[in-house]
Residue frames as qw, qx, qy, qz and C-alpha x, y, z in Angstrom:
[[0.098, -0.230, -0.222, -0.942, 12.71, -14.06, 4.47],
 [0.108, 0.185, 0.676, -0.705, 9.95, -13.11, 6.30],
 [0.277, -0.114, -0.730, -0.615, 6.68, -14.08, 3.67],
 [0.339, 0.408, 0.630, -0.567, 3.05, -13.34, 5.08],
 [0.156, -0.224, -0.620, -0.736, 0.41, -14.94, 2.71],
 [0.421, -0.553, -0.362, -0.621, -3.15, -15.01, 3.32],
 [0.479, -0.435, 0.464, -0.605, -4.98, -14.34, 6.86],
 [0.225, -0.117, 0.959, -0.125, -6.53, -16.73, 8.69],
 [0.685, 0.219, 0.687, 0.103, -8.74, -19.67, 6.99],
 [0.534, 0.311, 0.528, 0.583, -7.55, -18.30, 3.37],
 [0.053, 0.941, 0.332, -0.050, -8.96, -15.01, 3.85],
 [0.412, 0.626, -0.108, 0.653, -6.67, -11.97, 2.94],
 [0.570, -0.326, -0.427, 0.622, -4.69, -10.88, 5.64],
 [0.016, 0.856, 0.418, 0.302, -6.42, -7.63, 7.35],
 [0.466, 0.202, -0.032, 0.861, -4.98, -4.10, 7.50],
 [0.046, -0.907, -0.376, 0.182, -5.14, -0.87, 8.97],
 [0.462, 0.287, -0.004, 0.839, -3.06, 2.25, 7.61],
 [0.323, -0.504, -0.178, 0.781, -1.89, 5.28, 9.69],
 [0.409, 0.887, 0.157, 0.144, -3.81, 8.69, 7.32],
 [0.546, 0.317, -0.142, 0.762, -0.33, 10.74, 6.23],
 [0.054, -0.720, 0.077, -0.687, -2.12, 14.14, 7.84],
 [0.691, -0.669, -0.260, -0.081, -2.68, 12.26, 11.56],
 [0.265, -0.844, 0.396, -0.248, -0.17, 13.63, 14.17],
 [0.516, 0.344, -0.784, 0.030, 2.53, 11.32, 15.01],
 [0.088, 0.321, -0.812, 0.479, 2.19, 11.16, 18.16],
 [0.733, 0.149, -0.179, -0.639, -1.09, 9.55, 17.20],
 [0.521, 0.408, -0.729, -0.176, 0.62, 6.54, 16.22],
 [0.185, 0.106, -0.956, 0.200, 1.16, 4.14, 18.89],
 [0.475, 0.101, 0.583, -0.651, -2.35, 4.48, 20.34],
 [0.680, 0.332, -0.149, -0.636, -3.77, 3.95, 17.05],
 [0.658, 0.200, -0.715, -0.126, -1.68, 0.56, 16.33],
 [0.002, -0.165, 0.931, -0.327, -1.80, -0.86, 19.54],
 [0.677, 0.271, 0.083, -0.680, -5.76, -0.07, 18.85],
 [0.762, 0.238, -0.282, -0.532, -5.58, -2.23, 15.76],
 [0.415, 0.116, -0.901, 0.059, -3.65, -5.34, 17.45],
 [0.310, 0.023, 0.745, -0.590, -6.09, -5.54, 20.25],
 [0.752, 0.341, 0.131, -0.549, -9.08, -5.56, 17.72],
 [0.762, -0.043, 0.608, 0.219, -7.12, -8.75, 16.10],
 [0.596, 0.776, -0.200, -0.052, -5.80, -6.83, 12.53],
 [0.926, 0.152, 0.025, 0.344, -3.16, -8.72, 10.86],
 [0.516, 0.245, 0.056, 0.819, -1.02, -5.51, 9.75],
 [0.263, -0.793, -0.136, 0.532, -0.41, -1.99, 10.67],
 [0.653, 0.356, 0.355, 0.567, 0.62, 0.46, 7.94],
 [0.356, -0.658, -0.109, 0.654, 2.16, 3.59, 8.00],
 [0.485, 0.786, 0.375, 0.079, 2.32, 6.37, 5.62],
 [0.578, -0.064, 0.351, 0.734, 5.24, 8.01, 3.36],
 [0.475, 0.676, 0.415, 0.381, 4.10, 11.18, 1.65],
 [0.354, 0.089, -0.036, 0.930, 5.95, 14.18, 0.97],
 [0.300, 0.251, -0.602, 0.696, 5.71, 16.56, 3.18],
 [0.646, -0.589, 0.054, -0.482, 4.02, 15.20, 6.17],
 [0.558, -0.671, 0.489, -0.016, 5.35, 12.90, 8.66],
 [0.200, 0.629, -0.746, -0.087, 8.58, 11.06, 8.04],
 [0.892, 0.072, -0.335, -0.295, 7.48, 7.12, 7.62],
 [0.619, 0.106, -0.712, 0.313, 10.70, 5.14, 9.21],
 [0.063, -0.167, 0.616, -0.768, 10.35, 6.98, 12.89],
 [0.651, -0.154, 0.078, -0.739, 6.44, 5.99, 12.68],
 [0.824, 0.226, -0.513, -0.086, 7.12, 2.55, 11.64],
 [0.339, 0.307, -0.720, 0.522, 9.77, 2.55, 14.82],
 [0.211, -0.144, 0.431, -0.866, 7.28, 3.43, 17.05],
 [0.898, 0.017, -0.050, -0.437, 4.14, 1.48, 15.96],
 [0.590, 0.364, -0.696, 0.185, 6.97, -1.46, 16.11],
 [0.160, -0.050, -0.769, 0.616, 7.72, -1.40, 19.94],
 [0.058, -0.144, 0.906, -0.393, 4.33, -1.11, 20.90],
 [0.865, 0.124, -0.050, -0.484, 3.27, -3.82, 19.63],
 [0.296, -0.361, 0.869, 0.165, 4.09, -7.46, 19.68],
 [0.661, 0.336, 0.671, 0.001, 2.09, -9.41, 17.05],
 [0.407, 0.820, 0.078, -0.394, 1.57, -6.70, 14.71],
 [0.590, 0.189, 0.285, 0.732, 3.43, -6.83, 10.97],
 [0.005, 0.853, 0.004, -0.523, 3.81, -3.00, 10.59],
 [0.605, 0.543, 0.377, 0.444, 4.24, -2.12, 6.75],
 [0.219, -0.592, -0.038, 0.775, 6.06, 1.18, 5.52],
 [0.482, 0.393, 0.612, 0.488, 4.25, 2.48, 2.30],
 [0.882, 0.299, 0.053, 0.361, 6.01, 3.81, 0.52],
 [0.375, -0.763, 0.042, 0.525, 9.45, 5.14, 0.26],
 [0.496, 0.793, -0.158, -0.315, 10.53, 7.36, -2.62],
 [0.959, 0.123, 0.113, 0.229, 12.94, 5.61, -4.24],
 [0.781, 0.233, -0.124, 0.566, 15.22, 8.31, -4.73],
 [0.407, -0.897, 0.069, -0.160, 14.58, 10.36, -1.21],
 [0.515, -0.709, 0.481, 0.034, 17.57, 8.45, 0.15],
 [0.050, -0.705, 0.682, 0.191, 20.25, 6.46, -0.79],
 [0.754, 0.054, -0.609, -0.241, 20.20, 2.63, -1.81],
 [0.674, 0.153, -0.643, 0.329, 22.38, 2.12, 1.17],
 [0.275, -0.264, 0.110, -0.918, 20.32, 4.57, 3.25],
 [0.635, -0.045, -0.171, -0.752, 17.50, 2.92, 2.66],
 [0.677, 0.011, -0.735, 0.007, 18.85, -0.63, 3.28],
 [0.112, 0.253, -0.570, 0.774, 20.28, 0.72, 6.58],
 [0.640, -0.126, 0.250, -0.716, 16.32, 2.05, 7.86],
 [0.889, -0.031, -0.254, -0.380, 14.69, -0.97, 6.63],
 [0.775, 0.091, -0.619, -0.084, 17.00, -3.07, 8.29],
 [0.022, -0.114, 0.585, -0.803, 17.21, -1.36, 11.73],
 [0.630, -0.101, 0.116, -0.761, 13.23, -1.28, 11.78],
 [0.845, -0.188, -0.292, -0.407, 13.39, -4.96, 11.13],
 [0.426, 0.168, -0.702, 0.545, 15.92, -5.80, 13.91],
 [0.352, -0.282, 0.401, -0.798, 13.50, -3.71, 16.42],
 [0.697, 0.029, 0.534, -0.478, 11.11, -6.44, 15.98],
 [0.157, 0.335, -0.763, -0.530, 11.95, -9.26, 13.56],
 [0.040, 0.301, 0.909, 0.285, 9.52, -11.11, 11.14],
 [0.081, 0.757, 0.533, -0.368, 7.05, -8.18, 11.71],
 [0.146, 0.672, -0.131, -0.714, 8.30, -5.23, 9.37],
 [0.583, 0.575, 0.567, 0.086, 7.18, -4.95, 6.16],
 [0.223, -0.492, 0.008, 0.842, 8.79, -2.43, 3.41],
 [0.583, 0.668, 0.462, 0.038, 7.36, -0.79, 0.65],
 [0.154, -0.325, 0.332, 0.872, 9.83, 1.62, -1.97],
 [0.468, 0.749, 0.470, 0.000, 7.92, 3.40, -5.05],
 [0.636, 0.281, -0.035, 0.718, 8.91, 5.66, -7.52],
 [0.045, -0.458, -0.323, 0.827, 7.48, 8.81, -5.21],
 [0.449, 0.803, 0.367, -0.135, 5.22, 11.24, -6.82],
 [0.718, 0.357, 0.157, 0.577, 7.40, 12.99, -9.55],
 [0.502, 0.622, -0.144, 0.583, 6.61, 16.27, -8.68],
 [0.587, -0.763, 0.269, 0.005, 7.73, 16.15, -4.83],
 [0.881, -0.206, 0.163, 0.394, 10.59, 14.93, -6.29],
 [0.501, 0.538, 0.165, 0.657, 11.36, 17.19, -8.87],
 [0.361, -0.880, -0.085, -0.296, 10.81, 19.78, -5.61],
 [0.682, -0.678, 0.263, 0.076, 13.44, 18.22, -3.78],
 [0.248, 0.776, -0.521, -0.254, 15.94, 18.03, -6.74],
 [0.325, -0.262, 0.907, 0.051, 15.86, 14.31, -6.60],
 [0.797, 0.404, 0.155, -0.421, 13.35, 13.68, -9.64],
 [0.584, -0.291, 0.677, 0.341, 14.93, 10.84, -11.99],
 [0.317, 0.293, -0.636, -0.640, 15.40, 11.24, -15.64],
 [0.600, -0.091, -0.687, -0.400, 13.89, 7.75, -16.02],
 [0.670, -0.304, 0.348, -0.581, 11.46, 6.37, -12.53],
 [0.959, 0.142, -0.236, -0.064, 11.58, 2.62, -14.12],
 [0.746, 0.283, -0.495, 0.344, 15.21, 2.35, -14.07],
 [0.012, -0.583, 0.444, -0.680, 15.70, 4.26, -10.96],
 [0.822, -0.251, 0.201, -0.471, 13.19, 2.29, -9.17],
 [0.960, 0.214, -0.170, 0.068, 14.74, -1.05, -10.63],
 [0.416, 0.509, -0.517, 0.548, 18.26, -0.09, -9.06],
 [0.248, -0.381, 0.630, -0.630, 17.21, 0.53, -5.82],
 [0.812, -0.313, 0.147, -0.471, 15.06, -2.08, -5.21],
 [0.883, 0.334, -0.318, 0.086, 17.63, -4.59, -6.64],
 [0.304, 0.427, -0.561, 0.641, 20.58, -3.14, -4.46],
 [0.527, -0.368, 0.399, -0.653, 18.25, -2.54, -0.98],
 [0.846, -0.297, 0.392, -0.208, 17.29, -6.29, -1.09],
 [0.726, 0.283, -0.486, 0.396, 21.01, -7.67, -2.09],
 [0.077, 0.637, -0.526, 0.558, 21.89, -5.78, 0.70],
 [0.691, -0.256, 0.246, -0.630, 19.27, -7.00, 2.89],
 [0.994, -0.006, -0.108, -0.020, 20.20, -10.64, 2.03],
 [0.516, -0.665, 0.445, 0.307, 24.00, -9.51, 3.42],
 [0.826, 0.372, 0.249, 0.342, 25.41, -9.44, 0.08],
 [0.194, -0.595, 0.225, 0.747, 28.44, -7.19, -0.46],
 [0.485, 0.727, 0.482, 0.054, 27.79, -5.17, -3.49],
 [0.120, -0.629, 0.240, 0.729, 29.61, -2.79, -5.84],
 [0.465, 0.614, 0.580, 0.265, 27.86, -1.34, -8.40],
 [0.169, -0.318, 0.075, 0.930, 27.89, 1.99, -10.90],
 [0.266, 0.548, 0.770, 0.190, 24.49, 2.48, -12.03],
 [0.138, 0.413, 0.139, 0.889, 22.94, 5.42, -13.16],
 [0.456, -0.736, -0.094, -0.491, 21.05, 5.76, -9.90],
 [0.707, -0.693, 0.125, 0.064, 22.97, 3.76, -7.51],
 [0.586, 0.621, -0.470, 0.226, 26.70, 3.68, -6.77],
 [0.718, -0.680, 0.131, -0.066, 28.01, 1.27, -4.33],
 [0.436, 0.637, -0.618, 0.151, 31.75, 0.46, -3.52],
 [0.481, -0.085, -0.814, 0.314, 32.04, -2.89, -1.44],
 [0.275, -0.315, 0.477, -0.773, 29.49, -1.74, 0.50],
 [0.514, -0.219, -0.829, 0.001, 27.72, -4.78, 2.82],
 [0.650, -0.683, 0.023, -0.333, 25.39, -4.59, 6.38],
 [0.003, -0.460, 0.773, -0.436, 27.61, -5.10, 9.07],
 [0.100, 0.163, 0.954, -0.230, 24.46, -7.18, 10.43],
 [0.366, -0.029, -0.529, -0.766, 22.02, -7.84, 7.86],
 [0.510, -0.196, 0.350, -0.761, 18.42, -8.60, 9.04],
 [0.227, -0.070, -0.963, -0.126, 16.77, -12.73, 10.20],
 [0.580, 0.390, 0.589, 0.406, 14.67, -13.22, 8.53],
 [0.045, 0.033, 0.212, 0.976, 15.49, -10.57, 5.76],
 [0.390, 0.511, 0.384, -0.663, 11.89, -8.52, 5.43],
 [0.455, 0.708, 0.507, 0.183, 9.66, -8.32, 2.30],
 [0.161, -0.317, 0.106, 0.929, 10.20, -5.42, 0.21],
 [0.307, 0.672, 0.674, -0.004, 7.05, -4.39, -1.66],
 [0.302, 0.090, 0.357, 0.879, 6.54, -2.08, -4.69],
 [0.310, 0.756, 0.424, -0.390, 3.93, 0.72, -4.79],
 [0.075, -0.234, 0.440, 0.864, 3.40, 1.08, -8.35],
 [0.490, 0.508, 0.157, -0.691, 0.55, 1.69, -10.85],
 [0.574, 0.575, -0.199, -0.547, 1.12, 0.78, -14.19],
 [0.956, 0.230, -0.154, -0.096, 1.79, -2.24, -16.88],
 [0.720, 0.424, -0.477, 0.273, 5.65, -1.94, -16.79],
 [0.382, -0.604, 0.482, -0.507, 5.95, -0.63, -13.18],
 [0.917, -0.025, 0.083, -0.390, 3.91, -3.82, -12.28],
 [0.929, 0.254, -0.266, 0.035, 5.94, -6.15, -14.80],
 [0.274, 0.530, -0.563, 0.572, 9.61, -4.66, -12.60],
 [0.331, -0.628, 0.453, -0.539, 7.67, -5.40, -9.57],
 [0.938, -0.111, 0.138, -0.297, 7.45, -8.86, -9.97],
 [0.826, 0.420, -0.222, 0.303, 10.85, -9.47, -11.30],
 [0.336, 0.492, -0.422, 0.683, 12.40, -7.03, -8.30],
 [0.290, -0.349, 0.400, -0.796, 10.69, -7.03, -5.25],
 [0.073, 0.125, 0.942, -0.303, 8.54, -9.33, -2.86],
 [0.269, 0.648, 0.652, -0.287, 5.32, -8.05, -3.28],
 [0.103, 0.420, 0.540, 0.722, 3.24, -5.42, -4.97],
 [0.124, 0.534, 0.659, -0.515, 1.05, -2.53, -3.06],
 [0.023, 0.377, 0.512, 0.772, -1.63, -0.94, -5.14],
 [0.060, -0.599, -0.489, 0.632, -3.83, 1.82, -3.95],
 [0.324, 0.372, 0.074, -0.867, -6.65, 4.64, -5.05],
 [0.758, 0.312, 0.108, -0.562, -9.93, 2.94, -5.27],
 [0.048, -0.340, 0.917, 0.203, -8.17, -0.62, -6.13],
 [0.767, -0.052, 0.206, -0.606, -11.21, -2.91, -7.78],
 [0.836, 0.005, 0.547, -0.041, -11.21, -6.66, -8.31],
 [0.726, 0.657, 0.177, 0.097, -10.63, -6.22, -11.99],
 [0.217, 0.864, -0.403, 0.210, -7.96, -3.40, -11.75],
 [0.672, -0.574, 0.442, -0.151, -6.25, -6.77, -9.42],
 [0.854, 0.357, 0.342, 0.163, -6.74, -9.38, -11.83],
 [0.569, 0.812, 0.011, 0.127, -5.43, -7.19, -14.37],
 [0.250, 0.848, -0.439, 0.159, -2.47, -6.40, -12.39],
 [0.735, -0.343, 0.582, 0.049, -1.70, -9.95, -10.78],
 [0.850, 0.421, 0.309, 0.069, -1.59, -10.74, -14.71],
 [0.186, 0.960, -0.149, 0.145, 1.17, -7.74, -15.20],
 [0.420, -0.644, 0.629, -0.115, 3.24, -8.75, -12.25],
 [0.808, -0.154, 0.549, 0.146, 2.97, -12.80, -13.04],
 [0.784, 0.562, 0.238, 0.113, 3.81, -12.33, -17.14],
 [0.104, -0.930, 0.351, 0.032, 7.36, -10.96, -16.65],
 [0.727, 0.306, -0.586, 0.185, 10.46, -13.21, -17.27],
 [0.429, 0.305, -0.571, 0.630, 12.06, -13.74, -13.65],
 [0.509, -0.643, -0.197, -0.537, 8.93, -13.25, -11.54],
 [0.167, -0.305, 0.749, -0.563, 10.15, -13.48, -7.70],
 [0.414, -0.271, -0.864, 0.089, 8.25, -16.63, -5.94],
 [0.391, -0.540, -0.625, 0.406, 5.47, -16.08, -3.59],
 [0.177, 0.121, 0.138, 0.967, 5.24, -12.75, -4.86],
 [0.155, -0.437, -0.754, 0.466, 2.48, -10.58, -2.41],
 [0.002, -0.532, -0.393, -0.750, -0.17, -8.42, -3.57],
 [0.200, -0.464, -0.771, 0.389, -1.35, -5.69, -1.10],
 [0.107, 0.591, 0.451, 0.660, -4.11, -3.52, -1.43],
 [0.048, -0.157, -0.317, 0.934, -4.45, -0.23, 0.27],
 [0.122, -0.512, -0.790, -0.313, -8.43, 0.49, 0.37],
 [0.147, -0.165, 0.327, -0.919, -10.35, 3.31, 1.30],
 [0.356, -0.365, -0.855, -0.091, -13.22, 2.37, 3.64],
 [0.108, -0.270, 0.213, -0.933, -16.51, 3.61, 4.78],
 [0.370, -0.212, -0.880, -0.210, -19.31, 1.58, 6.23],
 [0.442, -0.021, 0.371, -0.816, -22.85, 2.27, 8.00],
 [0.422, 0.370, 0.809, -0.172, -26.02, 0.29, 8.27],
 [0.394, 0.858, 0.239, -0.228, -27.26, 3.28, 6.21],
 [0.753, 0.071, 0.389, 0.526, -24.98, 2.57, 2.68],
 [0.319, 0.846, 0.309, 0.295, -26.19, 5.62, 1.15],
 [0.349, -0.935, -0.037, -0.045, -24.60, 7.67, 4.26],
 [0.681, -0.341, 0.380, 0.524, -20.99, 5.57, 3.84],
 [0.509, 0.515, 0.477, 0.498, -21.13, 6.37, -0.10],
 [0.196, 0.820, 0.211, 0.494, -21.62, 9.95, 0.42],
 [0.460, -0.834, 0.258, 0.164, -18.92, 10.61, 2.86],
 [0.512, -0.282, 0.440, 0.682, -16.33, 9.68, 0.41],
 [0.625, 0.649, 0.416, 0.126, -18.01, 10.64, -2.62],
 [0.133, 0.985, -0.109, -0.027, -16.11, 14.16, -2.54],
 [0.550, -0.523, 0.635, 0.147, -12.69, 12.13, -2.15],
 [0.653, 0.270, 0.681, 0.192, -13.64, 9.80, -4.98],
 [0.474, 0.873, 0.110, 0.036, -14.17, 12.95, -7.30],
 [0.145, -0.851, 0.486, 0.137, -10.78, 14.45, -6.40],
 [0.366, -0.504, 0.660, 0.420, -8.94, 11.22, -7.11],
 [0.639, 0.680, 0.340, -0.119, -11.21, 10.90, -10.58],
 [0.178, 0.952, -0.127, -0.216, -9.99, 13.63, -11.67],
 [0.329, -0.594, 0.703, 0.212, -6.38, 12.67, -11.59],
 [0.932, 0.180, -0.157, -0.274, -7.71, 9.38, -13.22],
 [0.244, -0.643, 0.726, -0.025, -5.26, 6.88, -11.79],
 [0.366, 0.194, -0.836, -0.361, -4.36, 3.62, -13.73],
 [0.180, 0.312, 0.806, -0.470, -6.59, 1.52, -10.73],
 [0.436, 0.527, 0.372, -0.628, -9.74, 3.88, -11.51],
 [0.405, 0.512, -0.376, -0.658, -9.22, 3.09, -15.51],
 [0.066, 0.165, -0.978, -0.104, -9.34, -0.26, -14.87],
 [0.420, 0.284, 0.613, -0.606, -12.97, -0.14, -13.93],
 [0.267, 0.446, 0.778, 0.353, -15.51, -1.38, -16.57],
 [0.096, 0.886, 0.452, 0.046, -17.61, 1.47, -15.90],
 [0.512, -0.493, 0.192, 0.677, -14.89, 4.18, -15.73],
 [0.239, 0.103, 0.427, 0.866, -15.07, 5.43, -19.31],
 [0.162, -0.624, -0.636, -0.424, -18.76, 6.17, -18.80],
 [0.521, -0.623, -0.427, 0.397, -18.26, 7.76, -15.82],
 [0.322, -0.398, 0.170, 0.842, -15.44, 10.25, -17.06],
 [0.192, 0.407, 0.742, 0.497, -17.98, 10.76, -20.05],
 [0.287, -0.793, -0.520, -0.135, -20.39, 12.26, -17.36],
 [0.399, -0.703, -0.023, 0.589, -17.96, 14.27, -15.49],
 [0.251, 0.034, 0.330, 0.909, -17.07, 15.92, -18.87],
 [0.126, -0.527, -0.563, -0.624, -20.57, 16.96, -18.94],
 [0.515, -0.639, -0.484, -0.304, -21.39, 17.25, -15.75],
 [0.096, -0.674, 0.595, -0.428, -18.04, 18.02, -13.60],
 [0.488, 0.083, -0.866, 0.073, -16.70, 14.86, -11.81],
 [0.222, -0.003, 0.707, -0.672, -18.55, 15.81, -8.06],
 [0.711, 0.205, -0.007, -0.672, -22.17, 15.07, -10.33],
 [0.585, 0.359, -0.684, -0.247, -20.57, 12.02, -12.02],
 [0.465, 0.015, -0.845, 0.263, -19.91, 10.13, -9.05],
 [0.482, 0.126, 0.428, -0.754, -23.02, 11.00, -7.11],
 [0.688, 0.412, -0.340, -0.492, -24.40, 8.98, -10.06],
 [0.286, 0.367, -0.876, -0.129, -22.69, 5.89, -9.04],
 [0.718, -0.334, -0.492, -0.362, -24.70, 2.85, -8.44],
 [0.688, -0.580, 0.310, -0.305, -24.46, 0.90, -5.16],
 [0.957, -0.065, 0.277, 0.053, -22.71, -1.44, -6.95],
 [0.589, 0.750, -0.095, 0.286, -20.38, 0.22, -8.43],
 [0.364, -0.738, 0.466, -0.325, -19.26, 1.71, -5.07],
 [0.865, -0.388, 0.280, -0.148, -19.05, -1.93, -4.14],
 [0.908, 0.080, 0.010, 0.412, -16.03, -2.60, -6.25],
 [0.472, 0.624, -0.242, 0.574, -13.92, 0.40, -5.66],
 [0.301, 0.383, -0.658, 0.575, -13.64, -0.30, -1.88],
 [0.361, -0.148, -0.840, 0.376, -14.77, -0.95, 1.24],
 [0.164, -0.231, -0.162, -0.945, -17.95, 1.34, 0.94],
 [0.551, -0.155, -0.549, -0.609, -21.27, 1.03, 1.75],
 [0.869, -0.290, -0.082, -0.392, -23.26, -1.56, 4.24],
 [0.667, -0.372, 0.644, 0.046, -21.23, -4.14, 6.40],
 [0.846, 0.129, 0.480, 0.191, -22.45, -7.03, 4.06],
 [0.596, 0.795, -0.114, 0.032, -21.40, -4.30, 0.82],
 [0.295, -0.759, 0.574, -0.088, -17.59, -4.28, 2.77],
 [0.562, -0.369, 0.732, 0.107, -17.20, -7.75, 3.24],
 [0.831, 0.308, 0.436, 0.159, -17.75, -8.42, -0.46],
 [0.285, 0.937, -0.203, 0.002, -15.76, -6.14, -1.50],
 [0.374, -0.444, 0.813, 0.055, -12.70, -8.06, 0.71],
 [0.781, -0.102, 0.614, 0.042, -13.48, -11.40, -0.42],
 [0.586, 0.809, 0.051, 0.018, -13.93, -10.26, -4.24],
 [0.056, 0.954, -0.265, 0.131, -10.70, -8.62, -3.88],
 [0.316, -0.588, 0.744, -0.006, -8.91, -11.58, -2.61],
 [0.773, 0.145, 0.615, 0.052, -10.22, -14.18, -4.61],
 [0.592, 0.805, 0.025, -0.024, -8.72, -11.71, -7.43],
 [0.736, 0.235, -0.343, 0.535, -5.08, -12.27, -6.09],
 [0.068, 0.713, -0.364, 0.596, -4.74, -9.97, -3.06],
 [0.712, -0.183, -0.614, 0.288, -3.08, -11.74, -0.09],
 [0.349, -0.510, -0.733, 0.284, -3.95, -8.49, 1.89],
 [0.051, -0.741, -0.511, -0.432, -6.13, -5.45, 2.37],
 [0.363, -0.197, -0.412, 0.812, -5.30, -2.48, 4.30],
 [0.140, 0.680, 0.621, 0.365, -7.80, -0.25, 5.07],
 [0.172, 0.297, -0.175, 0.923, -8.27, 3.83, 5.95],
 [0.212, -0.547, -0.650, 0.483, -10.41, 4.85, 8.98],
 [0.022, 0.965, 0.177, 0.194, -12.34, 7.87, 8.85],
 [0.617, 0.396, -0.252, 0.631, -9.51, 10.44, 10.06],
 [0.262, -0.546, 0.098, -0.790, -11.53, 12.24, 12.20],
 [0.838, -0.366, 0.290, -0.281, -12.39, 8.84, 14.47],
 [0.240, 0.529, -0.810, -0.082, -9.45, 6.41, 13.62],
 [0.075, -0.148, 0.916, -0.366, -9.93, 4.58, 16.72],
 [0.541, 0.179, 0.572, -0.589, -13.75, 4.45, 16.82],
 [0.704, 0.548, -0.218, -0.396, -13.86, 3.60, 13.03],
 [0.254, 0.360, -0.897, -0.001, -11.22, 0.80, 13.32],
 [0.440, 0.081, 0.638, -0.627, -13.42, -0.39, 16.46],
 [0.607, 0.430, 0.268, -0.612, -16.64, -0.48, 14.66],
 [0.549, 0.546, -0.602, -0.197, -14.80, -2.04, 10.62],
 [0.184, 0.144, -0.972, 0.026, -13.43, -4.99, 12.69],
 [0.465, 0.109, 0.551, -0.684, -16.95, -5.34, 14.81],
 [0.748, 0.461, 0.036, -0.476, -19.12, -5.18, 11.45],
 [0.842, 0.457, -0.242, -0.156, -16.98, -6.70, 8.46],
 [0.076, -0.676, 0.718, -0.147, -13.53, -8.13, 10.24],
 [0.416, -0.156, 0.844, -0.300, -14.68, -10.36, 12.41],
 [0.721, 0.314, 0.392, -0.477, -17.04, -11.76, 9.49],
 [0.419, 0.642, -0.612, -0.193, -14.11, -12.04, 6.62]]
């Protein structure tokens, strides 16, 4: 199996991710961008309905040669089990010991849009991820679950070294399945040290936890000399994914006080209101030096690596400038 842990000298191994809205044909300029500036990983994006994750993943693959290229995430029940083995194990033949997959359970409702929403997301998720990496270790497999059904089906030529498979999930029990089914773990929107801890403690307190099990965090990231100017270029992002209140953002100490103010005040006042430090645990925000403690925090809470988003409007000059200031200083 193919098992990237931390970067180099212990540092969390550093990421860039591909925004879902950028054009594909975006793609290869943008990763061969981040392997010249010396990032560890490349990461593509999965979200219903913009571009189509395995063909980006193919493409940011060939060209590059160092790069690990990550696919996060596929729905779990967009495609088949045996679908899904199929992509993931053609993308890591194209270049092997470099692909990275991620499966989730998808948002519910793009699924429930596409008639492929699952009575239960736990168990559905727990089939496929169980069947995609039997296959992937070239086990033949016949099964009759209530999400997957195989009949002696096996890869004709299963992938060396087999890839990671990584869960993108959120919550306590999600978490506790991804450590018991899958190689890793990716966690994203506004991920802080705490909301890590808390879920390296989810993933390791399961019966059957997988060895060497990889935590990676998807980070949004904005950084100027002038912190005030990074902070208030996401702030209007940060309200929007408030709102929602994902399990990440509830993990914050300050988080109940926060949603306090946004009941009074609507959530775009609330989080104008945050400190500088506050920003400084929910992501690569703020001042170089506010960035690189945010990484190191973040990995000395269990993540073994950090993918971050470029502005969308400069990808290339914002990747540029992120490894310049806080990369090359991690």
């Amino acid at each position: 199996m193919s098992a990237e842990g931390a970067g180099p000298a212990g540092r969390p191994r550093l990421g860039l991710c591909f925004h879902r809205e950028a054009p594909a044909a975006d793609v290869v300029e943008q990763a061969r961008q981040a392997e010249r500036l010396g990032y560890d990983e490349f990461w593509v994006i999965e979200d219903c309905f913009f571009t189509a994750g395995v063909p980006l993943a193919a493409a940011a693959l060939v060209a590059t040669e160092r790069l690990t290229v990550g696919l996060g995430i596929m729905p779990a029940t967009a495609r088949t089990a045996a679908m899904t083995a199929m992509e993931i194990a053609t993308l890591a033949d194209l270049a092997p010991g470099r692909f990275h997959a991620g499966i989730g359970h998808g948002v519910q409702t793009w699924m429930a849009q596409m008639g492929v929403r699952p009575d239960s997301p736990l168990g559905a998720l727990e089939e496929v991820l169980t069947a995609v990496r039997g296959l992937l270790a070239g086990d033949e497999l016949t099964t009759e679950g209530r999400y997957v059904t195989l009949d002696r089906v096996a890869l004709e030529a299963p992938p060396v070294p087999r890839p990671l498979v990584s869960a993108g999930v959120r919550g306590p029990k999600s978490l506790e399945l991804s450590g018991r089914c899958a190689d890793g773990t990716i966690l994203a929107d506004f991920v802080s040290p705490d909301y890590v801890r808390w879920a390296r403690s989810a993933i390791d307190g399961g019966a059957g936890r997988i060895e060497g099990h990889r935590v990676t965090v998807f980070a949004s990231m904005a950084v100027s000399p002038d912190g005030d100017e990074a902070r208030s270029a996401l702030a209007p992002f940060l309200a929007e994914v408030c709102a929602s209140a994902p399990a990440s953002l509830r993990r914050t100490s300050f988080f109940a006080d926060l949603e306090a103010r946004a009941e009074r005040d609507g959530w775009p006042a609330a989080v104008e209101g945050l400190s500088p430090e506050q920003w400084r645990s929910l992501g690569a925000i703020g001042t170089p030096d506010d960035a690189i403690d945010y990484c190191r925090q973040v990995g000395r809470a269990g993540a073994d690596a950090i993918a971050v988003f470029p502005d969308p409007t400069d990808p290339l000059g914002d990747a540029e400038r992120f490894q310049r200031l806080v990369g090359s200083r991690l």
